[in-house]
Wavefront OBJ file of the C-alpha trace (Angstrom):
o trace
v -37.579 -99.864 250.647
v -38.675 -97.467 248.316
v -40.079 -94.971 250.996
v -36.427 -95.384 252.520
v -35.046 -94.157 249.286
v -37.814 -91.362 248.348
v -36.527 -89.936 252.461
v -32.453 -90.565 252.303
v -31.445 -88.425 250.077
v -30.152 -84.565 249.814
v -29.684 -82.752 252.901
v -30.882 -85.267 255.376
v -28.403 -87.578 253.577
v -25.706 -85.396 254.098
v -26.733 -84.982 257.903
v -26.763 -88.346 258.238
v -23.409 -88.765 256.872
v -21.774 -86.089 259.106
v -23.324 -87.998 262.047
v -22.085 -91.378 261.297
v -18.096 -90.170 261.076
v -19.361 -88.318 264.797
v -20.342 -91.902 265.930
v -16.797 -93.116 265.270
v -15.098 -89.932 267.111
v -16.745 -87.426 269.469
v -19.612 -89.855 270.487
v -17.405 -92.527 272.270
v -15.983 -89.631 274.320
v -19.253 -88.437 275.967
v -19.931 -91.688 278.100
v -16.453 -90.967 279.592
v -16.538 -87.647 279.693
v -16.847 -87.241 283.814
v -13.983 -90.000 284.550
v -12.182 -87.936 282.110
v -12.638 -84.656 284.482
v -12.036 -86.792 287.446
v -8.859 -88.023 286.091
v -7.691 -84.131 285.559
v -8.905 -83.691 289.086
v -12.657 -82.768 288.951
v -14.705 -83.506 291.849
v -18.830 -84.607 291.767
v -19.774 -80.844 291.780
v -16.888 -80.131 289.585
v -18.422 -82.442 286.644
v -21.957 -80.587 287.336
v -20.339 -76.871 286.713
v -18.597 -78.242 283.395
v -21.469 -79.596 282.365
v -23.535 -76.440 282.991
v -20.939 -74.175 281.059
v -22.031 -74.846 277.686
v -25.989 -74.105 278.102
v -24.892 -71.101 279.799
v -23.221 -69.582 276.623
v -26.578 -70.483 274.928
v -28.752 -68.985 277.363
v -27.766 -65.658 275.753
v -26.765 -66.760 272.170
v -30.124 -69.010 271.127
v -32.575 -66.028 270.137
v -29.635 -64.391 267.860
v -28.846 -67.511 266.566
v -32.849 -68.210 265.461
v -33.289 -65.003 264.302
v -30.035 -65.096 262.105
v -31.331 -68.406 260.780
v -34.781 -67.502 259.177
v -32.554 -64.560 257.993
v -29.213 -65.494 256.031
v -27.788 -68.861 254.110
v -28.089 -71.904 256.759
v -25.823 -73.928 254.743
v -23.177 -71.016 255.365
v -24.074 -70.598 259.120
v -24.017 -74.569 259.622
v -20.519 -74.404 257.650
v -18.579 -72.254 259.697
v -19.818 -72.951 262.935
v -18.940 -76.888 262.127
v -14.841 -75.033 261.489
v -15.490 -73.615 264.959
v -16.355 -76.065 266.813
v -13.530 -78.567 265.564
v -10.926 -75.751 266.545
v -12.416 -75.740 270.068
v -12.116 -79.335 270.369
v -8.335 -78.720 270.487
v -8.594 -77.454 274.191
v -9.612 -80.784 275.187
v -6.369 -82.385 273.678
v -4.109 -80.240 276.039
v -6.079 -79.866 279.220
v -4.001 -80.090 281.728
v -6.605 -79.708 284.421
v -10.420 -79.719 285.094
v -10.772 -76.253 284.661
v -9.107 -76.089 280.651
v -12.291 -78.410 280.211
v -14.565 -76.104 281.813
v -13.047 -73.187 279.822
v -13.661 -75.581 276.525
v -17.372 -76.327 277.382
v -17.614 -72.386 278.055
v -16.412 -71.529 274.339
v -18.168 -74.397 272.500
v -21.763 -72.724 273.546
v -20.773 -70.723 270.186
v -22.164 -74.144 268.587
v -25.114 -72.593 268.834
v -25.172 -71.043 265.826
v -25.701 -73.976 264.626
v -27.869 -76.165 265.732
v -31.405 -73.409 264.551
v -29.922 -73.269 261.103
v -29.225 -77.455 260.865
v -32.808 -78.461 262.828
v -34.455 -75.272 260.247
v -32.620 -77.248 257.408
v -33.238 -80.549 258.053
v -37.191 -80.033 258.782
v -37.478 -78.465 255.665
v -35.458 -81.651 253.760
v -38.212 -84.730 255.090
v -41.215 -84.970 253.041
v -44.417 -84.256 255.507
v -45.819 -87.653 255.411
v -42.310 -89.077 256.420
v -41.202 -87.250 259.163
v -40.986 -89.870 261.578
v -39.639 -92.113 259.705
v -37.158 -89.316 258.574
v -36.002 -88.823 261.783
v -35.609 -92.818 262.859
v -33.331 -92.894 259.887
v -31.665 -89.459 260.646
v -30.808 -91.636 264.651
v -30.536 -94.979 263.749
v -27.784 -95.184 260.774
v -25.221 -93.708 262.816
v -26.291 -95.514 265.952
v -26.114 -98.515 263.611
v -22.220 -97.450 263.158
v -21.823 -96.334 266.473
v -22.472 -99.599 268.024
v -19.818 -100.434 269.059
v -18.257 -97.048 270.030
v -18.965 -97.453 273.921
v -17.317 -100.889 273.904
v -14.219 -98.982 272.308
v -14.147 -95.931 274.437
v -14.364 -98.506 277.179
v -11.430 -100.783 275.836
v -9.040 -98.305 274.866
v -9.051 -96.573 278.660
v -8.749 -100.047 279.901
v -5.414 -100.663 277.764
v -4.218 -97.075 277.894
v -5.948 -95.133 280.907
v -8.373 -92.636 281.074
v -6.366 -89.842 280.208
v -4.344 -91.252 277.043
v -7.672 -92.621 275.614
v -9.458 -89.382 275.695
v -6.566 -87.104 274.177
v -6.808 -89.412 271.358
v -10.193 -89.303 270.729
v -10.461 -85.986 271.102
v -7.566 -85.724 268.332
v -9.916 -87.804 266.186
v -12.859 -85.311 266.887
v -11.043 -82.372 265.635
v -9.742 -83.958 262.873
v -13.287 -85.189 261.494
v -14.747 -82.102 262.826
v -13.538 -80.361 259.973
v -13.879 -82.835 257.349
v -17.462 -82.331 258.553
v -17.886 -78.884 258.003
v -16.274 -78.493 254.705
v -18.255 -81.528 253.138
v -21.323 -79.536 254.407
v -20.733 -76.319 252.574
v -20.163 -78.222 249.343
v -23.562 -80.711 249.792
v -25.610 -78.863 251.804
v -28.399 -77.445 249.491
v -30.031 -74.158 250.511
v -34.008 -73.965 250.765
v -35.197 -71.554 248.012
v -35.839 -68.657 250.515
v -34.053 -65.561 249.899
v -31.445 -64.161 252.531
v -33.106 -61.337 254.194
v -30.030 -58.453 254.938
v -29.896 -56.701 258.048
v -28.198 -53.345 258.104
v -28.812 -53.025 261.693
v -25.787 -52.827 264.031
v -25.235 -55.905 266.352
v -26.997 -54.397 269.299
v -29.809 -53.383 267.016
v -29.901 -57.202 265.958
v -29.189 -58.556 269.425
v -32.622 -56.503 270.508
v -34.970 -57.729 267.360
v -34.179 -60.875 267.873
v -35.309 -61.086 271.852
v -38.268 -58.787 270.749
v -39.100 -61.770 268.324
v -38.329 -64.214 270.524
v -40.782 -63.247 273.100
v -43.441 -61.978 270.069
v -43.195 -65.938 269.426
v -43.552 -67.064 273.107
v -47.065 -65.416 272.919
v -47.528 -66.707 269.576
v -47.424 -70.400 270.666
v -50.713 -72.243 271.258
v -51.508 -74.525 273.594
v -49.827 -77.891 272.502
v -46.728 -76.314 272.217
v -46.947 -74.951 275.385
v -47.152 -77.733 277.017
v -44.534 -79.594 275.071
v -42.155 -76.797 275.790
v -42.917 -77.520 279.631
v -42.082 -81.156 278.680
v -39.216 -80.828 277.380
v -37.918 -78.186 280.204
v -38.891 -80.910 282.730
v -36.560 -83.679 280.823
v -34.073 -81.467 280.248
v -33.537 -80.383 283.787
v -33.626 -83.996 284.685
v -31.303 -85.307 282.124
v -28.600 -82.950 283.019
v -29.015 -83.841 286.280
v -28.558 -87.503 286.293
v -26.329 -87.946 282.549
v -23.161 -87.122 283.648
v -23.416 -89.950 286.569
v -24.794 -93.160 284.479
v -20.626 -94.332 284.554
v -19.696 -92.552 287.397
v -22.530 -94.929 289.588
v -21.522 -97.949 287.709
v -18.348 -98.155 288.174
v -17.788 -96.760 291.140
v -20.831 -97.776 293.267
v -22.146 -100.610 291.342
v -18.490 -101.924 290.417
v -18.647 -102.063 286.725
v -15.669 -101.768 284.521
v -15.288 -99.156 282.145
v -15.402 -102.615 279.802
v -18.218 -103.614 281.149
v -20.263 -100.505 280.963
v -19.698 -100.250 277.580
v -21.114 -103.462 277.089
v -24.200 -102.341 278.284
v -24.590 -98.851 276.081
v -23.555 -101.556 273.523
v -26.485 -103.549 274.258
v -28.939 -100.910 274.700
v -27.366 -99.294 271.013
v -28.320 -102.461 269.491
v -32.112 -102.456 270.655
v -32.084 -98.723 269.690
v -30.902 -99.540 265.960
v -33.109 -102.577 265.727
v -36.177 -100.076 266.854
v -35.692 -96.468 265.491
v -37.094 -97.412 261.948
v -39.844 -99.593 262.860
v -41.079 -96.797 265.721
v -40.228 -94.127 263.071
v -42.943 -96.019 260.793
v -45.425 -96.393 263.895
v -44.948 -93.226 264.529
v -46.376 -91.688 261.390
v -49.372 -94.452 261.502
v -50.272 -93.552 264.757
v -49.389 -90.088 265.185
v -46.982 -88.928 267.792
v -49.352 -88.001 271.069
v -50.349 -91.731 271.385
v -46.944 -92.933 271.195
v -45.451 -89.991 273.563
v -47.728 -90.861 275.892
v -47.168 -94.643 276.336
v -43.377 -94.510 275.717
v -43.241 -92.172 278.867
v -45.056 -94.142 280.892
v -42.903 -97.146 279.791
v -39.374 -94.999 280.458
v -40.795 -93.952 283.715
v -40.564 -97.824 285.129
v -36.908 -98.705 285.010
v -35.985 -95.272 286.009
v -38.143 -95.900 289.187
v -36.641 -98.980 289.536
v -33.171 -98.134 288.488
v -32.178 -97.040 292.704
v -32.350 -101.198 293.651
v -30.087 -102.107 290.191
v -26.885 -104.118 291.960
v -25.871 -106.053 289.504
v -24.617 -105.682 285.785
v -27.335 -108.081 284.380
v -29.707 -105.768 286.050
v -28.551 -102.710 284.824
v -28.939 -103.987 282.063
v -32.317 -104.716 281.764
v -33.286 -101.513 283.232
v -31.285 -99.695 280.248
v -32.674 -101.965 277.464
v -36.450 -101.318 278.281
v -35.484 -97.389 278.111
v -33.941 -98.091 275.189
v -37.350 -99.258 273.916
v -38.996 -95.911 275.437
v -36.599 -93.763 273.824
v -36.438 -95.617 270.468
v -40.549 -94.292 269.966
v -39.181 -90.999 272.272
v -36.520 -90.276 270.026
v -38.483 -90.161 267.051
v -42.205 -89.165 267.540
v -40.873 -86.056 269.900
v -39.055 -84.446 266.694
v -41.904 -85.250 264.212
v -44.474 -83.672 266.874
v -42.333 -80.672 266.933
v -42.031 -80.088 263.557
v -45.666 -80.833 262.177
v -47.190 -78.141 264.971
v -44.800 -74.896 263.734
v -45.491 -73.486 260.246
v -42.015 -73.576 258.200
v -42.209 -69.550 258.238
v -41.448 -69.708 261.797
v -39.346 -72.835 262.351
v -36.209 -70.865 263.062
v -37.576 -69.311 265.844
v -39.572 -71.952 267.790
v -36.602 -74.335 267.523
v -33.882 -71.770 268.696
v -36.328 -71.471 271.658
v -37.142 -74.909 272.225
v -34.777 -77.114 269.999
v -35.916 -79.499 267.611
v -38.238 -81.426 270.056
v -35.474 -83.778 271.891
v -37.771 -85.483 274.249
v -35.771 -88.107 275.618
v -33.772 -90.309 278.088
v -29.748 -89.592 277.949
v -27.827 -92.634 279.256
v -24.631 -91.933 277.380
v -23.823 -88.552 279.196
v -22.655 -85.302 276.781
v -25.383 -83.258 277.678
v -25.159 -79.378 277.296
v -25.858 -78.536 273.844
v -26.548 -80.504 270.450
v -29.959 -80.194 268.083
v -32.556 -80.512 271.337
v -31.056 -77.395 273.177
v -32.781 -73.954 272.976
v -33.089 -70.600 274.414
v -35.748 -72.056 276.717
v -33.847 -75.291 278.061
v -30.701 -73.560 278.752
v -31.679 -72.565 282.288
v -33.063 -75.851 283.339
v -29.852 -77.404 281.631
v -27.782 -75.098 283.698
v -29.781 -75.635 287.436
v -29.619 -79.562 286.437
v -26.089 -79.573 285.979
v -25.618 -77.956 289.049
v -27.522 -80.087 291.132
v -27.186 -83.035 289.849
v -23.345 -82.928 291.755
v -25.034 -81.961 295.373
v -27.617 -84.877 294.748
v -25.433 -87.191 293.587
v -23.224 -86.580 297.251
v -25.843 -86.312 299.233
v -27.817 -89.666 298.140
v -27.802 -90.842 294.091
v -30.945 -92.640 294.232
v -32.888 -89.638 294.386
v -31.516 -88.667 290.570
v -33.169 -91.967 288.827
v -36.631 -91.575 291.322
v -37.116 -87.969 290.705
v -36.439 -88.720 286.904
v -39.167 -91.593 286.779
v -41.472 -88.764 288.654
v -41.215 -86.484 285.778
v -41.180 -89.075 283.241
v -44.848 -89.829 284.678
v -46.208 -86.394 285.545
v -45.074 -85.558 281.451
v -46.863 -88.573 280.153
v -50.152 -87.050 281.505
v -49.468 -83.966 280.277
v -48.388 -85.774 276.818
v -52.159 -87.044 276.820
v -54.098 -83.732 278.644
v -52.759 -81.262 276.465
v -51.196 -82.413 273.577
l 1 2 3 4 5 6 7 8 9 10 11 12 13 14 15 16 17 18 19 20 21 22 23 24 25 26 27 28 29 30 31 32 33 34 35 36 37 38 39 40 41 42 43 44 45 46 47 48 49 50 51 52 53 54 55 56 57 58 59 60 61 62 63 64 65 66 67 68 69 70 71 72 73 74 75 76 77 78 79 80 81 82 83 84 85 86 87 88 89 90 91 92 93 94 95 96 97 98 99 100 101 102 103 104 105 106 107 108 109 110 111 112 113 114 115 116 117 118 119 120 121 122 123 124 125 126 127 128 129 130 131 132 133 134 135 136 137 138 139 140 141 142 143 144 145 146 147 148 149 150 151 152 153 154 155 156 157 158 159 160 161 162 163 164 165 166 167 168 169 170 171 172 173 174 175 176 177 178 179 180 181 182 183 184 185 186 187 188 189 190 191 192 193 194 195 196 197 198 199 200 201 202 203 204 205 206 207 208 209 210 211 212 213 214 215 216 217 218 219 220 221 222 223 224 225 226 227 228 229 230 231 232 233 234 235 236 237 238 239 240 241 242 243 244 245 246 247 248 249 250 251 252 253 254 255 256 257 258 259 260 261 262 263 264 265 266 267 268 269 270 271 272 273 274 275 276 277 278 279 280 281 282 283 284 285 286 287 288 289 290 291 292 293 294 295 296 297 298 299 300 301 302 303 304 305 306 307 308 309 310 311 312 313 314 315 316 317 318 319 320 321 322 323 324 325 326 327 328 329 330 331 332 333 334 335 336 337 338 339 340 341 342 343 344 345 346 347 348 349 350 351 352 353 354 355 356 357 358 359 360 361 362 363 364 365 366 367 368 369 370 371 372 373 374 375 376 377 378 379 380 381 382 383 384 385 386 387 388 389 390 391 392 393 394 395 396 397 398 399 400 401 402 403 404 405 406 407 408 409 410 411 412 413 414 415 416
């Protein structure tokens, strides 16, 4: 209990805060998101180019945003963006068609601004012999809230349809959105590192900070490398199959919307039950051995996962990924984060995110604290293809996912 206390506290606190009123608003959107773009007359490939909108933004916006963060006041950059990103919310209220959302997803790559500055803040805020454990807290309190926010999403389109029930939530979103962002420029503490002014002109910054991005790329070592290959591989993967976890069970397997909240509700309860204990093993054990096996274990169900037909099934197959991504969810950040010096955190994790090795079952892929510089092009082609798969046979999403899922496992204990 005491190591609990001596790691929630400050920033990570405040993080952890701003992620549990998320849980209760914007999170129980993102397993509905592609019935919601159905519903405003999306098709399969539709869903894919939405999804592949917001990366895109990124692609060109992540080295800026790194450099800018080991430059100037995070809290301030973490702040504003967090205003931002509430007001863009708003276009998802009044769509009136697929494309407003596509438009929406578009505009909210400016998020990433944020997410160097917040991962930079945050690694800095978790004592090194703790990280792990850090993290597991950082996922598992507002998961812990968030329980039951599937089974909600899923209940209120069931009484009110799918398009009532998302206008609402997204109402919610904008609404705590800000609340979110004020409440981190007041508790948000800076690291003591002074801001480093730039009189440069934009293009003058726009061209340091690609010239340090690639400076870095050479700078990486060998581990890292091959992490960052990792985590391209489940990136393009996960935004190929995320946005079709609901769209499959519902309309192939026959699930209600109910129902599949029921089983992200079961899976959410393994997750909270696991992410401190794993957090703990994590930082016994260090993170290699656990990558490794909790790869091979997420690689069986997702194998298996094409001959699911019934609900009980699918809900097996979920749970034991649950348990894979429980040890994924925290040991991939905590890797991250003890191989890159703090001097140069900024930069690695605007390139490759914060480490977000994992399995996405609850769809809203596209951005968020995993994305960088470097993922934003697999994000994009997975997006994309992920719609052509899907039509042409969806069983070959899941297998190809186990695939990687197996070939990065080896890799997890070759190289790292």
């Amino acid at each position: 209990m005491q190591s609990l206390k001596e790691v929630m506290r400050g920033n990570l606190l405040v993080f952890t805060i701003g992620d549990v009123l998320r849980q209760l608003s914007m999170f129980i959107t993102f397993p509905f998101f592609s019935l919601y773009v159905v519903a405003l007359g999306g098709s399969m490939v539709d869903i894919g180019i939405v999804n592949s909108l917001r990366p895109l933004t990124g692609l060109f916006l992540y080295p800026v945003a790194g450099y800018i963060s080991d430059r100037y006041s995070k809290v301030k950059i973490i702040g504003y963006t967090g205003i931002l990103s509430a007001v863009l919310w708003s276009i998802f209220i009044f769509a009136r068609d697929w494309r407003w959302i596509a438009v929406g997803n578009f505009l909210l790559g400016l998020m990433t601004f944020y997410f160097p500055a917040s991962n930079a803040l945050m690694a800095s805020s978790i004592p090194e012999d703790k990280r792990a454990l850090g993290y597991s807290l950082w996922l598992a309190i507002p998961r812990a809230v968030g329980i039951f926010s599937p089974l909600a999403g899923g209940y209120l389109i069931s009484v009110w349809g799918i398009t009532t029930s998302m206008r609402f939530l997204y109402i919610l979103t904008f609404f705590v959105g800000l609340f979110i962002a004020f409440m981190n420029m007041r508790y948000l503490e800076e690291p003591p590192v002074k801001e480093i002014r730039d009189s440069r002109n934009l293009f003058g910054v726009l061209k340091e900070s690609y010239k340090g991005m690639f400076e870095m790329l050479k700078w990486l070592p060998s581990n890292l490398r091959a992490f960052g290959i990792m985590l391209v591989l489940g990136f393009l993967l996960n935004n190929m199959v995320s946005s079709y976890w609901v769209i499959y069970a519902t309309q192939s397997l026959g699930l209600s919307a109910v129902q599949w909240g029921i089983v992200l509700l079961v899976a959410a309860v393994i997750n909270v039950v696991l992410m401190v204990p794993a957090g703990m093993l994590v930082d016994r054990l260090g993170p290699k051995r656990v990558l490794t096996w909790a790869l091979l274990i997420g690689a069986v169900p997702m194998l298996l996962f094409r001959y699911a037909t019934t609900l009980v099934y699918v809900a097996v197959l979920l749970v034991i990924m649950t348990i894979a991504n429980s040890f994924l969810m925290s040991g991939a950040p905590a890797y991250m984060t003890h191989s890159v010096p703090p001097e140069r955190r900024g930069q690695v994790m605007s390139a490759l995110g914060m480490g977000m090795l994992f399995i996405n079952t609850r769809g809203g892929g596209g951005g968020g604290p995993g994305m960088g510089t470097l993922l934003t092009i697999p994000s994009i082609i997975g997006a994309i293809l992920g719609g052509f798969v899907y039509g042409y046979n969806p069983n070959l999403l899941w297998l190809s996912f186990g695939v990687v899922l197996l070939i990065s496992a080896i890799m997890s204990d070759k190289f790292l």
